[in-house]
C-alpha positions as CSV (number, residue, x, y, z in Angstrom):
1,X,-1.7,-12.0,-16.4
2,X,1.4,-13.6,-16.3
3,X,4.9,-12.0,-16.3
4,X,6.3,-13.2,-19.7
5,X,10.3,-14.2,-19.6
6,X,12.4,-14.7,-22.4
7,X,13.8,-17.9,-22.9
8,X,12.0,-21.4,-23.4
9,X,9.1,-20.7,-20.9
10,X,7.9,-18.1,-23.3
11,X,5.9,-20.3,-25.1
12,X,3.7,-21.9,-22.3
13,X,3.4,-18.3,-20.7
14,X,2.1,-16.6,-23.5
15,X,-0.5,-20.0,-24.2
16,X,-1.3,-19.3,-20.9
17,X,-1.7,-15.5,-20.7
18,X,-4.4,-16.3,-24.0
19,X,-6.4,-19.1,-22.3
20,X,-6.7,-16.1,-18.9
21,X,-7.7,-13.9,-21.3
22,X,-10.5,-16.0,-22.5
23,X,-11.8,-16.8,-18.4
24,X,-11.9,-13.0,-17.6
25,X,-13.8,-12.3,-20.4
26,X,-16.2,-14.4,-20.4
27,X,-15.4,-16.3,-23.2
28,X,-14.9,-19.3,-21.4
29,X,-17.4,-19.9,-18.5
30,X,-17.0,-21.5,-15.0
31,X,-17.8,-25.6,-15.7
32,X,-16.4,-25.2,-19.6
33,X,-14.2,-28.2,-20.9
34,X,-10.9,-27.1,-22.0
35,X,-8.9,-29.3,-24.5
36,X,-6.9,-31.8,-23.4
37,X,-3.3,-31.7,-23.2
38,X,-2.8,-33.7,-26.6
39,X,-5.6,-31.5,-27.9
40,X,-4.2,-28.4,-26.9
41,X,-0.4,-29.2,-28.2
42,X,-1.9,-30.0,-31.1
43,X,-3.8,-27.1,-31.5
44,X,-1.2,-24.1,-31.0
45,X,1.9,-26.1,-32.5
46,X,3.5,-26.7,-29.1
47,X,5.0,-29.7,-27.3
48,X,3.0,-31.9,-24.7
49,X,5.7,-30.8,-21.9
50,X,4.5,-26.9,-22.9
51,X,0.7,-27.4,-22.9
52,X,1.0,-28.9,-19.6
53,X,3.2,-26.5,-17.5
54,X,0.6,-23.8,-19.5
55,X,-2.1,-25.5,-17.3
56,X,-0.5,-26.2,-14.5
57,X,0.4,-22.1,-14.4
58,X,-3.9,-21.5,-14.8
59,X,-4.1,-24.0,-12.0
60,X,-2.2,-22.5,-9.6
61,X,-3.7,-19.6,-9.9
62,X,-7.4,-21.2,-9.4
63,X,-8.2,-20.4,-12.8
64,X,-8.8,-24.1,-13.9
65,X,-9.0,-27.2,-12.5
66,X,-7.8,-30.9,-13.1
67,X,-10.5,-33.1,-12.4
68,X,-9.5,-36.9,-12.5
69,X,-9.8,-38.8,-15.9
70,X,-11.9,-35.7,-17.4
71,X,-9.7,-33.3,-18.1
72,X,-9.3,-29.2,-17.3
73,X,-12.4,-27.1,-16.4
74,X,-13.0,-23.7,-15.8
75,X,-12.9,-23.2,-12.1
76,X,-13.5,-19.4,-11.4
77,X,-15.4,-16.5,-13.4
78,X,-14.3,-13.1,-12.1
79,X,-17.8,-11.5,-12.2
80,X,-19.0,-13.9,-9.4
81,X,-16.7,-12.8,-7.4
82,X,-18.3,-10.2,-4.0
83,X,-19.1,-6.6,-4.7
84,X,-16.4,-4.0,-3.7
85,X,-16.5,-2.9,-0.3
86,X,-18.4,0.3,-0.2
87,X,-17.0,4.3,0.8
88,X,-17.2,5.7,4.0
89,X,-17.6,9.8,3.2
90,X,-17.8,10.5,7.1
91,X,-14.5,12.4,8.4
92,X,-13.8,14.5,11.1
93,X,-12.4,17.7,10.9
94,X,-8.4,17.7,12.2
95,X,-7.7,16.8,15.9
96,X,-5.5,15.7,18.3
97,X,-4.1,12.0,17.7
98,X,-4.8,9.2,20.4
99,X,-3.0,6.1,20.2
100,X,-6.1,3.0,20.1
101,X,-4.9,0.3,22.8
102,X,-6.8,-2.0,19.8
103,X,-3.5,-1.8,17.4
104,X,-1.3,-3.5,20.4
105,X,-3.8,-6.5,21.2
106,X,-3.5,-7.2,17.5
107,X,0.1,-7.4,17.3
108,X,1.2,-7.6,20.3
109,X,1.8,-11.6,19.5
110,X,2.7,-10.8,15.9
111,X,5.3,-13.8,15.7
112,X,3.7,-16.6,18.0
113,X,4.2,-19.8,16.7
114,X,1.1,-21.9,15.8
115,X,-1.4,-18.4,14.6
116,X,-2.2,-18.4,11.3
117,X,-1.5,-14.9,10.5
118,X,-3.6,-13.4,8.4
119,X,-3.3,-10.1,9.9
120,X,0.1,-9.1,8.3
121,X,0.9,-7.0,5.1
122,X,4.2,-8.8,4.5
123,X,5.6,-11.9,2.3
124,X,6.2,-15.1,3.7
125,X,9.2,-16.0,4.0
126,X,9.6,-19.2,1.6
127,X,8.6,-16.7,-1.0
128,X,11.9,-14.8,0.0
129,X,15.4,-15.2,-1.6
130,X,17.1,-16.6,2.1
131,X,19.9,-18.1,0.6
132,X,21.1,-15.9,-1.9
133,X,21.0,-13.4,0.7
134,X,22.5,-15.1,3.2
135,X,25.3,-15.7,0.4
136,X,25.6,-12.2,-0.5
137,X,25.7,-11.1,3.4
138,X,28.6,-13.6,4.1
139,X,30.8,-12.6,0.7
140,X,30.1,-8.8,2.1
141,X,31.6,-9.3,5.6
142,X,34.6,-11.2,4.1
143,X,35.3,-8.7,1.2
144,X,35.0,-5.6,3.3
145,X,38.5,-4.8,4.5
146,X,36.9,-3.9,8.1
147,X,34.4,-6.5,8.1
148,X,31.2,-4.0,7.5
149,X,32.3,-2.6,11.4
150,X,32.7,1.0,9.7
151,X,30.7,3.8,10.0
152,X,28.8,3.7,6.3
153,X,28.3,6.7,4.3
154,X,25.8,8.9,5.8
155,X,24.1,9.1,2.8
156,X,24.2,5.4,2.4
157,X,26.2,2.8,0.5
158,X,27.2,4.1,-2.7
159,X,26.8,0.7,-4.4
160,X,23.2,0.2,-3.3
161,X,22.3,4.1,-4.0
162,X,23.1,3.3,-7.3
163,X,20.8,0.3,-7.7
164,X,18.1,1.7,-6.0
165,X,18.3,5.4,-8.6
166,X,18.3,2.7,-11.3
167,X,14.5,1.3,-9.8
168,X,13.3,4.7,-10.6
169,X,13.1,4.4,-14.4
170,X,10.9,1.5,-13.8
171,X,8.0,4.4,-13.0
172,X,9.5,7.3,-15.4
173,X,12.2,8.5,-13.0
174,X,16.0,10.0,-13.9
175,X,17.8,10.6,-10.5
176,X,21.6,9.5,-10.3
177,X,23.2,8.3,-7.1
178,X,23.3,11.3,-5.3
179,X,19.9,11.6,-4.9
180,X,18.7,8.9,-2.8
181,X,19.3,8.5,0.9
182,X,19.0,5.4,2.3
183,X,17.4,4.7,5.6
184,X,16.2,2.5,8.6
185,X,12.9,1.3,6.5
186,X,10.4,3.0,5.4
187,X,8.8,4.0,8.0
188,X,11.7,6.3,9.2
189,X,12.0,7.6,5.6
190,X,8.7,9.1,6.0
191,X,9.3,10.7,9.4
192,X,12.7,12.2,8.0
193,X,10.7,13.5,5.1
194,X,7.5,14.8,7.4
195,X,10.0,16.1,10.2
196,X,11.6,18.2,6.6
197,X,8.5,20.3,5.8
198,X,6.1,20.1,9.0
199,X,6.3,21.7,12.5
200,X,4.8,20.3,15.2
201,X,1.0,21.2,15.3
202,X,0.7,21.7,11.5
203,X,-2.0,19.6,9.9
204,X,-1.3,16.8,7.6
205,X,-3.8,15.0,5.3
206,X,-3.8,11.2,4.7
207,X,-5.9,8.8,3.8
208,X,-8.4,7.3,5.2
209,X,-8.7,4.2,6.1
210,X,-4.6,4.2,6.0
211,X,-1.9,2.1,7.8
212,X,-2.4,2.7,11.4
213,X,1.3,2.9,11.3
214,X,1.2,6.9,10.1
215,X,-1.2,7.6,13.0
216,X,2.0,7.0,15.8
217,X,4.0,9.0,13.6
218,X,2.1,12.2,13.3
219,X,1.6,12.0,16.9
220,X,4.9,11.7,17.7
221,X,5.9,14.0,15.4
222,X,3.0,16.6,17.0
223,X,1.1,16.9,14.1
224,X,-2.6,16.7,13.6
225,X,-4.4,14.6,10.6
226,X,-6.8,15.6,7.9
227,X,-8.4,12.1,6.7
228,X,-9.2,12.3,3.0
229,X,-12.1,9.5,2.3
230,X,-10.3,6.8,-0.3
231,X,-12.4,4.7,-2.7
232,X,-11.2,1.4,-2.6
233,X,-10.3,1.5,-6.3
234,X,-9.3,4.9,-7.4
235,X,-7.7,6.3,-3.9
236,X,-8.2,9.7,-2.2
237,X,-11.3,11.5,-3.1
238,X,-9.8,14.7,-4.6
239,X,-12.6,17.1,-4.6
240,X,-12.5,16.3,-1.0
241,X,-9.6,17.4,-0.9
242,X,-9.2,20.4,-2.9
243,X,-12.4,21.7,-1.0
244,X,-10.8,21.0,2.3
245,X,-7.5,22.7,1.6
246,X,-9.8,25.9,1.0
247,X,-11.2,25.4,4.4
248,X,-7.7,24.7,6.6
249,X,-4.0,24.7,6.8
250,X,-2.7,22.0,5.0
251,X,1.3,21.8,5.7
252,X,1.7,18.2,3.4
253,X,0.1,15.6,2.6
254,X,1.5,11.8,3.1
255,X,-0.4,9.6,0.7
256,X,0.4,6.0,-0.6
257,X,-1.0,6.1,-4.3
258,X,-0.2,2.8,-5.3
259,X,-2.1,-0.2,-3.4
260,X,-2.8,1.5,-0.5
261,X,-2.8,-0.3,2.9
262,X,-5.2,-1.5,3.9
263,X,-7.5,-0.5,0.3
264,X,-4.9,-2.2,-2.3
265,X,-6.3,1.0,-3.9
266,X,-4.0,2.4,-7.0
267,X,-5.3,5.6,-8.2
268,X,-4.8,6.1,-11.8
269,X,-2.4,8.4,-13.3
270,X,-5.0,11.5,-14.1
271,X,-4.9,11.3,-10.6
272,X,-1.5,11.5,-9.7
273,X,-1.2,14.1,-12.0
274,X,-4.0,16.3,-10.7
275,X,-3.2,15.6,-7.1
276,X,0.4,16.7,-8.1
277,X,-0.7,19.7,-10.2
278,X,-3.1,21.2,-7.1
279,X,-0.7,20.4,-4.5
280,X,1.6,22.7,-7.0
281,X,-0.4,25.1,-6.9
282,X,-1.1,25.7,-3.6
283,X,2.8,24.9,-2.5
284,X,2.0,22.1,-0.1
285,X,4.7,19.2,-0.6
286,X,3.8,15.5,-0.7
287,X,5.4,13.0,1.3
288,X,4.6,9.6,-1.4
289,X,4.6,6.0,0.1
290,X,5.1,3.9,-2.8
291,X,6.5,1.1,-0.6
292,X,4.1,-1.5,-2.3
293,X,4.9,0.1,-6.1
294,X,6.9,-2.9,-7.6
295,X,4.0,-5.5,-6.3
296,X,1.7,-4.8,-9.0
297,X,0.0,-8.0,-11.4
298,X,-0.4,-6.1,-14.4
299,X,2.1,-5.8,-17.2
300,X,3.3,-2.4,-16.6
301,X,4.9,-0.9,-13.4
302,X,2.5,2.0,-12.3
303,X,3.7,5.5,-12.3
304,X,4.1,7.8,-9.4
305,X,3.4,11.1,-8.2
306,X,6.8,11.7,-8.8
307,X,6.5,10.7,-11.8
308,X,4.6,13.9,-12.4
309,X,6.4,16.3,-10.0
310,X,8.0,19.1,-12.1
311,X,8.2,21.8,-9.3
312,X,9.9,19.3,-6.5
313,X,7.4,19.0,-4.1
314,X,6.8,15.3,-4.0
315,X,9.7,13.5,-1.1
316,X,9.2,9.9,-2.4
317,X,9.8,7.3,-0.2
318,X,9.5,3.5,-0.5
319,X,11.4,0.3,1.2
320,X,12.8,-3.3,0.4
321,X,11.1,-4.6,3.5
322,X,7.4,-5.7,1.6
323,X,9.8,-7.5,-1.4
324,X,13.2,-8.6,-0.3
325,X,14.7,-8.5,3.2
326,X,11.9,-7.5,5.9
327,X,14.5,-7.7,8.8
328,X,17.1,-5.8,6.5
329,X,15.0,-2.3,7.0
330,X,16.3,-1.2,4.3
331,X,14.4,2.2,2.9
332,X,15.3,5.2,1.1
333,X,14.0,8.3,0.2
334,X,14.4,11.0,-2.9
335,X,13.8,14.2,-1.2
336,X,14.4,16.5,-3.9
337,X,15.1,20.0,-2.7
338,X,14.5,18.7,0.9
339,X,17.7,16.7,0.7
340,X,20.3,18.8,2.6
341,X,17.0,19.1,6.2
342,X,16.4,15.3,5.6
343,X,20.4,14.4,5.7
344,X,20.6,16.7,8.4
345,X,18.1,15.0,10.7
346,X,19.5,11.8,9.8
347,X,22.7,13.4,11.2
348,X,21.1,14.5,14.6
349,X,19.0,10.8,15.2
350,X,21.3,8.2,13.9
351,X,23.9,9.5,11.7
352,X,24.0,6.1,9.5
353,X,22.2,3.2,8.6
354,X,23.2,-0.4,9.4
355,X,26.3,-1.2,7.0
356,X,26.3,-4.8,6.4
357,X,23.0,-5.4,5.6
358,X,23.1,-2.5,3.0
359,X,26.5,-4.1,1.7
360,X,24.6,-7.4,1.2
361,X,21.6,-6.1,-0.3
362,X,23.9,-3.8,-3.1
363,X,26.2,-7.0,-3.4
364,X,22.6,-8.7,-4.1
365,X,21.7,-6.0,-6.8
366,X,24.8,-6.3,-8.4
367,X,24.4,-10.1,-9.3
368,X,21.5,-9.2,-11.3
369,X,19.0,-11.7,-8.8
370,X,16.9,-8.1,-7.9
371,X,14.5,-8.2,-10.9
372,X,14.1,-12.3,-11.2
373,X,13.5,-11.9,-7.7
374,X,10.6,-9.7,-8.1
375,X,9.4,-11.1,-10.8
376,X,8.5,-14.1,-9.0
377,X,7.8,-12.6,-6.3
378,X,5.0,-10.5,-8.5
379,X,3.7,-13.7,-10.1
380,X,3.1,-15.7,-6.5
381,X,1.3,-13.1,-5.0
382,X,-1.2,-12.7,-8.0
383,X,-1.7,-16.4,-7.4
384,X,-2.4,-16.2,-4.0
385,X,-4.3,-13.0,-4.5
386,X,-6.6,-14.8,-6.4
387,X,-7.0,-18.0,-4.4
388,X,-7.4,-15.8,-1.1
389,X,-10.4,-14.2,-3.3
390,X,-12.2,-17.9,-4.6
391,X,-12.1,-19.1,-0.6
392,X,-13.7,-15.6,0.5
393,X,-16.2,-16.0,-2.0
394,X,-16.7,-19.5,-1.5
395,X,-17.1,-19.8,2.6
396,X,-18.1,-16.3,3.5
397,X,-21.6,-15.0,3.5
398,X,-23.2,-13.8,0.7
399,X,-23.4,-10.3,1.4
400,X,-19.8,-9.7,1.9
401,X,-18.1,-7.0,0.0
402,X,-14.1,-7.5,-0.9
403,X,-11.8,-5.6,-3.1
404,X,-9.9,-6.9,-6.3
405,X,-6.6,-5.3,-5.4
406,X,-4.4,-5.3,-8.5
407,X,-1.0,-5.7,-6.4
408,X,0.0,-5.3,-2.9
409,X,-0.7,-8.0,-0.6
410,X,-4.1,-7.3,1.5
411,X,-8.0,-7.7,0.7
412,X,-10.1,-5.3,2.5
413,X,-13.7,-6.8,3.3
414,X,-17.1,-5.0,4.5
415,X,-19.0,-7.8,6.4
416,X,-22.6,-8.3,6.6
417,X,-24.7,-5.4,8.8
418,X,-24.4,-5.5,12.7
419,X,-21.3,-7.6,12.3
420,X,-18.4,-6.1,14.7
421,X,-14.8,-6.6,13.1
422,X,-13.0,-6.5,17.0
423,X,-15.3,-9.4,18.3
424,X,-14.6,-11.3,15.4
425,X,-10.9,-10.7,15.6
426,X,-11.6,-12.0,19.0
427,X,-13.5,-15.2,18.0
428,X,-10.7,-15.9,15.2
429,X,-8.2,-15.8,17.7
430,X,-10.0,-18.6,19.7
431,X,-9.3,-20.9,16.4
432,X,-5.7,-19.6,16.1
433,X,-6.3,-17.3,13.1
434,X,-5.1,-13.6,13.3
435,X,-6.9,-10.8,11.5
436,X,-6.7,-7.0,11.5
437,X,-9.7,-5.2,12.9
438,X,-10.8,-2.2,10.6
439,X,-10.8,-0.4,13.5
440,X,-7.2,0.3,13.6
441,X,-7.0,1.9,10.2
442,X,-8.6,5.0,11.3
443,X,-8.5,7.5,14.0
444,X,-11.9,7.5,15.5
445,X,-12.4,3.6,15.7
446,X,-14.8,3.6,12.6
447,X,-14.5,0.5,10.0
448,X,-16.4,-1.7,12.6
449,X,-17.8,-3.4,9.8
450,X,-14.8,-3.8,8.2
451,X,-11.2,-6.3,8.2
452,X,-7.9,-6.5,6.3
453,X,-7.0,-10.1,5.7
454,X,-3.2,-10.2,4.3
455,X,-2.2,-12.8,1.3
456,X,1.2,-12.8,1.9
457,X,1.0,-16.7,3.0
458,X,0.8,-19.2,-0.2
459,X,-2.2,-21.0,-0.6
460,X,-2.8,-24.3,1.2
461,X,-4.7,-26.5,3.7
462,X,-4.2,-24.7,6.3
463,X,-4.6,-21.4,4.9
464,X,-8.3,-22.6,3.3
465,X,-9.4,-24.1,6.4
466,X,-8.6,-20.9,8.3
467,X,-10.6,-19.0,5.4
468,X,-13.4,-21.5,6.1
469,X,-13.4,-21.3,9.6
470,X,-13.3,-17.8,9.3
471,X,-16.3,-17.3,7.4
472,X,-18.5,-19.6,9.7
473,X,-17.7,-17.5,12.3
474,X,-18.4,-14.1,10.4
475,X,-21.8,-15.9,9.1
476,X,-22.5,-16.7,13.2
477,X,-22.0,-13.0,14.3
478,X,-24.0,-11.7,11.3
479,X,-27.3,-13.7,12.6
């Protein structure tokens, strides 16, 4: 649904939110006539200029469609869309971590000009505030008195520590300014948070499939994994869990509940809560990714595990790099009682984070753009989302499974039988299109059958024919 301002657009949102409504439910059909414009003004007491921006908002999202001297039709009817991909409950027990030479052939030309990459788990950037930014970055460097050359606060900026406390109540959060530290991205937030309650060679469970991001870190952290099958709706299975934690060592666990790369998985709040209340109770602390919380297309921001963490054992940790300032790498981290190791082994590797860019993003927060900023953000993504879903459904073979993710910014799809995801990574590349391999989002090369396509592009020609051309190649290998 859409996110409804205040203001004059409230009128043609909430027209449009209704008529949505009535497509996912059923109650209007794919090929149905929708009023015309007159009609529809008319109908709900609203101006000509309202009824139309009410369908151009449905048609953006591939909800409806404007056919020439007829009118607005239904376009797309949810339950046609592909079956959800289906779970994998093979894991291996905990091992050793090897690094797969298959992650670095995928993004080892990340940024060449001319790819269309659908590989990535990022935004573009013309959905990115650049301007406004670059604004904010420039009035920071001239109002500093050293030019942002200093040494910032170890903790980090005290302005944007304030703003980023303030995201917290968003999920059911309280924590002041005090408690966050800010860091190089996410990324280093988690291994300040893992380094705080792990020793090398204690075991850690994740997810599985996960971000083959986490895989380097354990490893170079010396820590062994646990992989916890996820169901691509509801997240980590936790009866596998619990039983597992009777059978080994767990030291933590590092899990990403809401829209989980590569899943888009958001487990529900029983849950959080129940992971939370058995990690509790056996004392094991959870290191929480939520860098993909505030890209979520419902009304309601999800909750957290923190949310539910009353004996401070989850060390939340999210970023601004996947809905503001990639390049920025700004991250932070509310370690609870781990605060005083984690400041401490930002002491011993870095000592600071980067201070203009933390001056420019606070400066940015303070102007009130943050939330307008996310909001669209939030809204284009949906779009896309959807879109990405309608071409996948449209030019891939039948028996392809995809999620339905309900934020983030990735698809995960299970192609047809005896299809290998690495040759067709290789094929795509031939026709300029990137694409993430499953086998990357586990330890053991499994997902063979399986790719991560990223919708962080917006929608267009060239975007649909790389979907198209994408799923003629997938229907070739599956012969």
């Amino acid at each position: 649904m859409a996110t409804k301002p205040a203001g004059d657009d409230f009128l043609y949102y909430r027209v449009a939110d209704r008529l949505e409504a009535m497509v996912t439910t059923g109650v209007l059909k794919t090929g149905d006539k929708l009023p015309s414009v007159r009609a529809l003004s008319r109908e709900q007491g609203i101006s000509l200029s309202t009824a139309f921006k009410a369908y151009s908002a449905l048609e953006s999202k591939g909800l409806v469609e404007a056919r020439p001297k007829s009118g607005y039709f239904v376009r797309f009817l949810p339950r046609k869309m592909a079956a959800i991909p289906r779970i994998q409950q093979h894991a291996p027990a905990p091992r050793d971590l090897t690094v797969d030479e298959l992650i670095a052939a995928v993004y080892e030309n990340m940024s060449e000009a001319g790819v269309v990459q659908l590989a990535l788990a990022a935004p573009a950037t013309e959905l990115l505030p650049a301007a406004k930014l670059n604004k904010c970055l420039l009035g920071a460097l001239r109002d500093s008195p050293t030019s942002c050359l200093h040494y910032e606060n170890i903790q980090g900026n005290e302005l944007l520590r304030r703003h980023l406390a303030r995201t917290a109540f968003n999920w059911g959060g309280h924590y002041t300014t005090g408690d966050v530290v800010v860091t190089h991205g996410c990324m280093e937030a988690l291994a300040f948070c893992l380094k705080a309650v792990t020793r090398p060679g204690d075991i850690v469970a994740i997810e599985r499939p996960t971000y083959f991001g986490i895989f380097s870190l354990l490893k170079n952290l010396g820590l062994r994994a646990l992989e916890v099958p996820s169901d691509p709706q509801t997240g980590p299975d936790l009866d596998y869990l619990r039983q597992a934690l009777g059978q080994c060592r767990v030291a933590a666990c590092l899990f990403v509940p809401n829209f989980n790369n590569p899943l888009g998985s958001l487990m529900p709040d029983t849950h959080k809560k129940a992971l939370v209340d058995l990690l509790s109770e056996h004392d094991i602390p959870l290191v929480e990714d939520d860098i993909y919380g505030e890209l979520y297309f419902g009304k309601i921001r999800p909750h957290t595990c923190k949310s539910f963490d009353s004996q401070g054992i989850v060390l939340y940790c999210s970023s601004l790099s996947k809905s503001l300032a990639p390049g920025y790498r700004i991250g932070w981290c509310l370690p609870g009682r781990y605060k005083a190791q984690v400041l401490q082994l930002k002491l011993t590797q870095c000592i600071t984070s980067a201070t203009p860019t933390q001056a420019a993003v606070a400066r940015f927060c303070e102007t009130g753009r943050l939330d307008l900023h996310l909001q669209n953000l939030r809204k284009a993504l949906h779009t896309q989302c959807l879109r990405y879903l309608q071409s996948v459904v449209e030019f891939f073979p039948p028996e392809v499974r995809v999620t339905q993710p309900q934020g983030g910014y990735v698809l995960w799809m299970e192609l047809p039988p005896g299809t290998d995801a690495y040759q067709l990574y290789r094929d795509a590349r031939q026709h300029q299109i990137s694409i993430a391999p499953g086998q990357i989002f586990s330890m053991d090369g499994q997902f063979s059958q399986f790719i991560r396509l990223g919708f962080g592009t917006p929608y267009g020609p060239h975007i649909e024919e790389s979907l198209r051309t994408l799923g003629r190649l997938t229907g070739r290998l599956s012969k």
